[in-house]
C-alpha positions in Angstrom: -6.6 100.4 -33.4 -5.0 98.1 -30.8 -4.1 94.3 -30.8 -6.8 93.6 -28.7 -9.8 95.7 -31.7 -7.6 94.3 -33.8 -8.1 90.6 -32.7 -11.6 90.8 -32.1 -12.2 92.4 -36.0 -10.6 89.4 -37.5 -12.8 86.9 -35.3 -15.6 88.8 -36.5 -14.8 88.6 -39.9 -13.3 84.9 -39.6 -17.4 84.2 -38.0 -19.1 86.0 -41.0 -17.1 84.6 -43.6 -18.0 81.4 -42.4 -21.5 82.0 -41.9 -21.6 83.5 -45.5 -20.0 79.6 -46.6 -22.3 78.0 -44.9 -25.4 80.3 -46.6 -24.2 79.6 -50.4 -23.7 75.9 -49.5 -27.6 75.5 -48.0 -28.7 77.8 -51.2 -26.7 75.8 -53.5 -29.6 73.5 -54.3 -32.4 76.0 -54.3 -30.3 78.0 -56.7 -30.6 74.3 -58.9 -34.5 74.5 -58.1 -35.0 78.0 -59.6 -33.2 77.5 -61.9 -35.4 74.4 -63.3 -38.7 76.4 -62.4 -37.7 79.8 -63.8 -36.6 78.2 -66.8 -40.7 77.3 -67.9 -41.3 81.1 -66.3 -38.7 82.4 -69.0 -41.2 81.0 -71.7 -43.6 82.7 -70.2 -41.5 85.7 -70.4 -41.2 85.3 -74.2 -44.7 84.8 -75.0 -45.5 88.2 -73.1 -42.8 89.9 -75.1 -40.3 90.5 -73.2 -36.3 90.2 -74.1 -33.5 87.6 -72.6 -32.3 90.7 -70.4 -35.8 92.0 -69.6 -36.7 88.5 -68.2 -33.3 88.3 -66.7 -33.8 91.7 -64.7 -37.4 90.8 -63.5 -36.9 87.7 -62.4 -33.3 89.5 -60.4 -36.2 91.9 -58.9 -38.6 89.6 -58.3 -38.1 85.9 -56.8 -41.4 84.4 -57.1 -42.8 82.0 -58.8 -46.5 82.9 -58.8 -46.0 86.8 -59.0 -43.9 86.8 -61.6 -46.5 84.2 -63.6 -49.1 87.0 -62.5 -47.0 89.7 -63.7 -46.4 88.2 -66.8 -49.4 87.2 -67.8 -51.1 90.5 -67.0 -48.3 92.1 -69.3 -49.4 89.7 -72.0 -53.0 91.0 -71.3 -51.7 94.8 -71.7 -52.8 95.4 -68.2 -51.9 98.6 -66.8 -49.5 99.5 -64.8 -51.4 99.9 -61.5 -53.4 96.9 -61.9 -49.8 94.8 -62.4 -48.4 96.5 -59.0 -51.7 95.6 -57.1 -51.6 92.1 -58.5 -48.0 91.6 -57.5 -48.7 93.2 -53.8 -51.8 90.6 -53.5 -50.3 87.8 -54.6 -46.8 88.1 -52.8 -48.9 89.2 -49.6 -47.4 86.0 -48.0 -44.1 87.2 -47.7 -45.0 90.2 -45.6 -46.1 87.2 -42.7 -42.9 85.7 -43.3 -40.8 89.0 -42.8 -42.4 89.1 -39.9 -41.6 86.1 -38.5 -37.9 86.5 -39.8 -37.5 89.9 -38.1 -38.0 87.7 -34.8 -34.4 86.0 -35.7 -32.5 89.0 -35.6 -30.4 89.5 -32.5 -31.3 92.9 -31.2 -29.4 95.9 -32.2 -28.9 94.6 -35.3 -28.9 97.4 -37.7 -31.6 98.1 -40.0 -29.4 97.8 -43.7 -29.0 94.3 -42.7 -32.9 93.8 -42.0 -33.6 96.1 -45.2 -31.4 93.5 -47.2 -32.4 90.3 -45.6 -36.2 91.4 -46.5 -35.5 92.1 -50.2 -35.0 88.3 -51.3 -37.6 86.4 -48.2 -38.6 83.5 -50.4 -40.3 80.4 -49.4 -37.3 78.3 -49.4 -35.0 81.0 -48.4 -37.3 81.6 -45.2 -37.4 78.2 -44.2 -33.7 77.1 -44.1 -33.0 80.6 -42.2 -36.2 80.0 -39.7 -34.9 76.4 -38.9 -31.1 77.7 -37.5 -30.8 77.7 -34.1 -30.5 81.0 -32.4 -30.3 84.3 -33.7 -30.0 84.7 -37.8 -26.6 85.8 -38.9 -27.2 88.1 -42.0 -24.5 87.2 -43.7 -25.3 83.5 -43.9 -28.7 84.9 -45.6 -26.7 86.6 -47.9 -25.0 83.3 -48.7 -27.7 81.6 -50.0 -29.4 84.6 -51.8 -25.8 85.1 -53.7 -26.3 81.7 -55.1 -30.7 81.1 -55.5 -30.9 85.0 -56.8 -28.6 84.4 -60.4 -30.2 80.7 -60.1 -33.3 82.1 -60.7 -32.8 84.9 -62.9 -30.2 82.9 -65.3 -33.2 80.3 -65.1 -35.7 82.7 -66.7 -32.6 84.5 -68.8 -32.6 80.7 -70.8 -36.3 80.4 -70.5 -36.2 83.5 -73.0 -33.4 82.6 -75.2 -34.7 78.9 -75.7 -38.3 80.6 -76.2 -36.1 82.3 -79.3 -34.7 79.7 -81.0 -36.6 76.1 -80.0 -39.9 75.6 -82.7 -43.2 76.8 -81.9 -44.4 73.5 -80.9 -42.0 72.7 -78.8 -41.8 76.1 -76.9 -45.9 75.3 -76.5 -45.0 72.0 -74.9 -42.5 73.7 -72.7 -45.3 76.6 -71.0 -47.0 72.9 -70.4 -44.9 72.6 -67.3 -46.1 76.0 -65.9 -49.2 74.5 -64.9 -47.3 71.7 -63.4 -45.4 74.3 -61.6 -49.1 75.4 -60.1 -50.1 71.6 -59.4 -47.6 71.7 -57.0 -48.1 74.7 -55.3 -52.1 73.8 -54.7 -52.1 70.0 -54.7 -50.6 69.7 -51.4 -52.6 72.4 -49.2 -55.6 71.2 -50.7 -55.0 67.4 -49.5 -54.6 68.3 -45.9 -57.6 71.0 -46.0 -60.4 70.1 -47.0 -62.1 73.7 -46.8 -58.7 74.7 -49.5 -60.3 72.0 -52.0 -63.9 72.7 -51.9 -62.3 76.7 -52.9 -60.0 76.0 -55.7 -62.6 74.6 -58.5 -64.8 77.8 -57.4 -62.1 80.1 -58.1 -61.9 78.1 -61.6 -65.7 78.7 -62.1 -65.9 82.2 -60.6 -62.5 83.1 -62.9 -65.2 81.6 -65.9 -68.2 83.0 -64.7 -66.1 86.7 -64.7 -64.9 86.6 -68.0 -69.0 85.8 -69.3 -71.0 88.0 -67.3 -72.2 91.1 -68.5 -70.6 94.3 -66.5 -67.9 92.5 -65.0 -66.4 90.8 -68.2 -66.0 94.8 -69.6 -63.4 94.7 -67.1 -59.4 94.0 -68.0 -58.2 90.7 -66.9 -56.6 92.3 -64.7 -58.8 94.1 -62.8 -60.7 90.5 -63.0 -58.4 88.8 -61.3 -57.3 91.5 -58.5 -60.8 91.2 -57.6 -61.1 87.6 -58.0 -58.3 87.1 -55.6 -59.4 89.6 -52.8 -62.7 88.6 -52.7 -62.3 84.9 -52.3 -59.2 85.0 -50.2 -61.3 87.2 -47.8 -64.3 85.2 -47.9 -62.4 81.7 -47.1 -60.9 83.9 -44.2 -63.7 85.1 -42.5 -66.1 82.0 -42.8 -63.4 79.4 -42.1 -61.0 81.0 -40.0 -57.5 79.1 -39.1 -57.6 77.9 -35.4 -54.3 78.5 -33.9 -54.2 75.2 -32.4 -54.3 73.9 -35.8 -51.8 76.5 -37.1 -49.4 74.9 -34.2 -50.5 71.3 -35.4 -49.0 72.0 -38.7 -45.7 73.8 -37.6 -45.0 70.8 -35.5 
């Protein structure tokens, strides 16, 4: 290697080390946000059976909120194995729209590991913190940031566990309380700026009701319940009140 490869090597590592600083210091407090979240998903955890390390490695596996809720629950249900991939698939659908959108960052040439890597840990938070740089998305400063939010979140539910060991029954009880706070704010918002988002939620409350009494339907698994619950609503909203893309740009702006 000559002075001159030699030169520009160390400015490329000097730019991805710095890029990778940058990346831990924006995920540094996400890491503190999963961390507090995955904590009431580690109870969760416990109540479906799992261990400290099983809870550590699923939540390590899988960063998100609502299909690891999903997946948990469905284990408590003893839900088979296939009904618990399909759930996962259709409620982390949202991620393969945001992949999407990420792959658009990329500078091109860049080689597929680093897009194969990036696309493991596409969170919402994660997403929106590498959408908003300007320019092309370094990798490494994605890396950054899931170094630090991927062992805030598993250590999170890890806790979650252990605390679900030792603390009292009632006071583990009161804990799973905040889960459903967790939810309130994942729905409250979208459904005070659409109004066609509210009139669907206390109909998925009453259809998820309505399934578990009917004859034929409530011989189903909970599982299977809620796949189908969740496909056919979600597809119904779509096609009978379709996004405008003038309002999708109305609410990116």
């Amino acid at each position: 290697m000559d002075e001159a490869e030699t030169f520009t090597a160390r400015r490329l590592s000097l730019r991805r080390g710095e890029a990778l600083r940058e990346g831990a210091r924006d995920g540094l407090p996400i890491a503190l946000g999963y961390f507090a979240v995955s904590f009431t998903l580690g109870i969760a955890a416990k109540r479906a059976g799992l261990t400290a390390s099983q809870g550590f490695l699923a939540s390590l596996l899988c960063n998100a909120s609502a299909g690891e809720y999903a997946g948990f629950t469905m284990i408590s249900a003893s839900a088979a194995l296939w009904e618990l991939a399909i759930m996962t698939l259709v409620v982390n659908a949202r991620y393969l729209l945001m992949s999407t959108a990420l792959s658009q960052k990329f500078a091109p040439g860049t080689p597929f590991i680093h897009r194969l890597l990036v696309g493991f840990d596409v969170t919402d938070e994660l997403f929106g913190i590498a959408i908003a740089r300007p320019g092309y998305l370094d990798p490494y400063y994605f890396y950054g940031a899931m170094l630090v939010a991927m062992p805030g979140w598993a250590f999170g539910t890890f806790f979650g566990v252990m605390a679900g060991n030792v603390l009292p029954t009632r006071l583990v009880s009161a804990l799973s309380v905040a889960l459903y706070g967790m939810f309130l704010a994942v729905i409250v918002p979208p459904a005070k700026k659409d109004r066609v988002v509210a009139a669907i939620l206390p109909l998925c409350f009453l259809a998820s009701w309505g399934a578990a009494k009917l004859p034929g339907i409530s011989a189903l698994s909970a599982g299977t319940r809620t796949i189908l619950l969740t496909v056919v609503i979600a597809g119904a909203a779509a096609l009978l009140f379709p996004v405008k893309e003038d309002e999708e740009a109305a609410d990116e702006a």
